[in-house]
C-alpha positions as CSV (number, residue, x, y, z in Angstrom):
1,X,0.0,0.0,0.0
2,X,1.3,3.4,-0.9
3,X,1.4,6.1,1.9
4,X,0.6,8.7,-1.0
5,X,-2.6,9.0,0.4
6,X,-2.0,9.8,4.0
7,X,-2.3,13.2,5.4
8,X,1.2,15.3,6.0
9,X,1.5,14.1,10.1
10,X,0.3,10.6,9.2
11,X,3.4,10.5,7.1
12,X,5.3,11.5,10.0
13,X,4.5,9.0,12.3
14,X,5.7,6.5,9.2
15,X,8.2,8.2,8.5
16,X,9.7,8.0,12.3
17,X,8.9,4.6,12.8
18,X,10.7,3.6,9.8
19,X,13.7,5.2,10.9
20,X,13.1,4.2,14.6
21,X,11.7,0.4,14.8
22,X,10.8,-1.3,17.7
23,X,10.1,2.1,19.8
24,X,7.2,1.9,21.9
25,X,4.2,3.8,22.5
26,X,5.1,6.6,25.0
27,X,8.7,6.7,23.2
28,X,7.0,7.4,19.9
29,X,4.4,10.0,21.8
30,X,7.8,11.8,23.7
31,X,9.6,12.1,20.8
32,X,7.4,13.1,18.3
33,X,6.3,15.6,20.8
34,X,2.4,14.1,19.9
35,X,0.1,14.3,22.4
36,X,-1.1,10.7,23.1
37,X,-4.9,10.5,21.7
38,X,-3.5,12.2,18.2
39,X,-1.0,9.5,18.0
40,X,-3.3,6.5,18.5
41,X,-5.1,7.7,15.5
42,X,-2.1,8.1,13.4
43,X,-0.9,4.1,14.7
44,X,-4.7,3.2,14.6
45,X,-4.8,4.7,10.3
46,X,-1.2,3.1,9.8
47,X,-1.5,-0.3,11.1
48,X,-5.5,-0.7,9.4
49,X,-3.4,0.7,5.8
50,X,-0.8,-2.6,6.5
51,X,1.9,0.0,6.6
52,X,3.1,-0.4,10.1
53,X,3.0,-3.7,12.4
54,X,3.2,-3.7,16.2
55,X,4.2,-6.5,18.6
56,X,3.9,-6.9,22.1
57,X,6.8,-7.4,24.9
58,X,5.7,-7.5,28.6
59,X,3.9,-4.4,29.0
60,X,4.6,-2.2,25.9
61,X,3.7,-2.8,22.2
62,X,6.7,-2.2,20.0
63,X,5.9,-0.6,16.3
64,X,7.5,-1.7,13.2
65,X,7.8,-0.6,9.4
66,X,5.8,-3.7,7.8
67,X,7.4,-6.5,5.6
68,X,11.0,-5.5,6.7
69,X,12.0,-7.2,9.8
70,X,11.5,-10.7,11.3
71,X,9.7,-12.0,14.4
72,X,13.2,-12.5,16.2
73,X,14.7,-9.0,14.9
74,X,11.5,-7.6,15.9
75,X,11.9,-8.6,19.2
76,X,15.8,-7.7,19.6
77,X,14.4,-4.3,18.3
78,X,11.6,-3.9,20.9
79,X,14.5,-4.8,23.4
80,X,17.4,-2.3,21.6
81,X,14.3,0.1,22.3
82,X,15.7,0.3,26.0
83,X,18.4,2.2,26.6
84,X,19.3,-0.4,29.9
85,X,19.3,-3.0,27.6
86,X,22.0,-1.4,24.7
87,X,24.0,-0.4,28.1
88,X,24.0,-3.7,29.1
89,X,25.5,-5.4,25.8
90,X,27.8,-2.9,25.2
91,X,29.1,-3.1,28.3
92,X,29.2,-7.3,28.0
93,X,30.6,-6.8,24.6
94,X,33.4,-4.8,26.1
95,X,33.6,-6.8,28.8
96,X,32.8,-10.4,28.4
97,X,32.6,-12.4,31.6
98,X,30.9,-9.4,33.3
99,X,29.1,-10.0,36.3
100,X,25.4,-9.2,37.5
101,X,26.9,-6.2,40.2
102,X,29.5,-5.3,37.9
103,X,26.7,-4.2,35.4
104,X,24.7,-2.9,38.3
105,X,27.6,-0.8,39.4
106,X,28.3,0.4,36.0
107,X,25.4,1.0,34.7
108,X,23.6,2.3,38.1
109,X,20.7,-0.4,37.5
110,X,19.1,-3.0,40.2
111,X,19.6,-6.1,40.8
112,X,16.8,-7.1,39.7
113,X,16.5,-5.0,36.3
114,X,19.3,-6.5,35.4
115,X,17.9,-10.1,35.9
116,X,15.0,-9.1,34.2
117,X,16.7,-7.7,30.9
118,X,19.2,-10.3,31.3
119,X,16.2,-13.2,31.3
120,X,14.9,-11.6,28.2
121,X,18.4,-11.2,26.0
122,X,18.8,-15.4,27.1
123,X,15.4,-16.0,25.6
124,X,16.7,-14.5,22.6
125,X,20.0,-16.3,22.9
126,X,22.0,-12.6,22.7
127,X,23.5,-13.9,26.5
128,X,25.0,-16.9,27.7
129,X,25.6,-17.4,30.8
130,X,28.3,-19.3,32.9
131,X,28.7,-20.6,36.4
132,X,32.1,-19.3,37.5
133,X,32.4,-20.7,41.2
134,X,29.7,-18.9,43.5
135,X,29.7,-16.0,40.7
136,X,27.6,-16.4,36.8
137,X,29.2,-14.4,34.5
138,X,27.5,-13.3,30.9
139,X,28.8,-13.1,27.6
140,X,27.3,-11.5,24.3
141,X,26.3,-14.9,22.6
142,X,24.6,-12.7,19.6
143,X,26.1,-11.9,16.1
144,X,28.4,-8.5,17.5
145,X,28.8,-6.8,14.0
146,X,25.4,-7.5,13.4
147,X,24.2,-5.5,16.7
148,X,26.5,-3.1,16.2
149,X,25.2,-2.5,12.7
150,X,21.4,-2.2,14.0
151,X,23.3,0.6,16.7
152,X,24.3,2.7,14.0
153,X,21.4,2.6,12.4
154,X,18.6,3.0,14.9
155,X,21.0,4.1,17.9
156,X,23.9,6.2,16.6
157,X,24.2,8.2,19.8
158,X,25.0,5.2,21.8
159,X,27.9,4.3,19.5
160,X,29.5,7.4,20.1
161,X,29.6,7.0,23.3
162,X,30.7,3.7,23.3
163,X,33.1,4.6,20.4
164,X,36.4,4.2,22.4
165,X,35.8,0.5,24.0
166,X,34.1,-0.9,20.5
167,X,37.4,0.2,18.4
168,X,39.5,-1.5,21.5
169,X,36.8,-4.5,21.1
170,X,37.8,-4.7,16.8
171,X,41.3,-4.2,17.6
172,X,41.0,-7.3,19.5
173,X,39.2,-9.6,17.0
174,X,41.9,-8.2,14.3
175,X,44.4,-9.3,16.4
176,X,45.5,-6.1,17.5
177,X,46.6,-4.3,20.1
């Protein structure tokens, strides 16, 4: 279906949402500065067209371009969504073997947030984890250029951050260093 017919903030909302899968509902209503009723009609329009999809994880439903993205990269985009959840592969991804407090200490999460996001990246298989005496220590178990590739496209601003500790992390699969 061709969004020729849509009205100028219907193409908008499209427009974002193509350029930002897998963001939520209150993330698309923040940062399209749309107040929340004028939104679900925009969603409401898009999704009856076929032109947008959405899919549920735990409380939120995550919105999608249609026809581009699989179930599974769906969900590892309704997860990337989170800005806990890119903190916590980047940081495992610079740091494999990290522990649950060292990524509560680094990232100033919970305990418990970090089981929960944890729980959900294993379900995905993006995290193994290992028994290391009285310790469990997590690895990135997912394909690393691809994530970082869906970063700089959906996430830039986190790569830049990160920028330092990724080119360290290449360096070391080169054989660098």
């Amino acid at each position: 279906m061709s969004s020729g017919g849509l009205n100028e903030r219907t193409k908008l909302v499209l427009e974002f949402i193509k350029e930002n899968p897998g963001l939520n509902f209150n993330e698309l209503s923040r940062r399209l500065g749309l107040a929340k009723g004028d939104l679900q009609y925009h969603i409401h329009k898009l999704e009856k067209l076929g032109l947008i999809t959405s899919k549920r994880s735990g409380l939120k439903r995550h919105y999608f371009p249609a026809g581009i993205f699989n179930e599974k990269e769906k969900d590892i985009l309704a997860l990337l969504s989170s800005e806990n959840v890119r903190g916590i592969i980047m940081y495992m991804i610079a740091n494999p073997g990290v522990t649950q407090k060292e990524l509560c200490k680094e990232l100033g999460l919970s305990p418990p947030t970090v089981n929960y996001y944890i729980g959900k990246l294993e379900e995905l298989g993006l995290v193994r984890s290992v028994k290391d005496g009285k310790f469990v220590k997590y690895y990135f178990a997912g394909d690393v250029e691809l994530f970082i590739k869906m970063i700089r496209n959906y996430h830039p601003s986190l790569l830049e951050r990160w920028a330092d500790r990724i080119v360290d992390i290449f360096m070391d699969f080169e054989g660098g260093d």
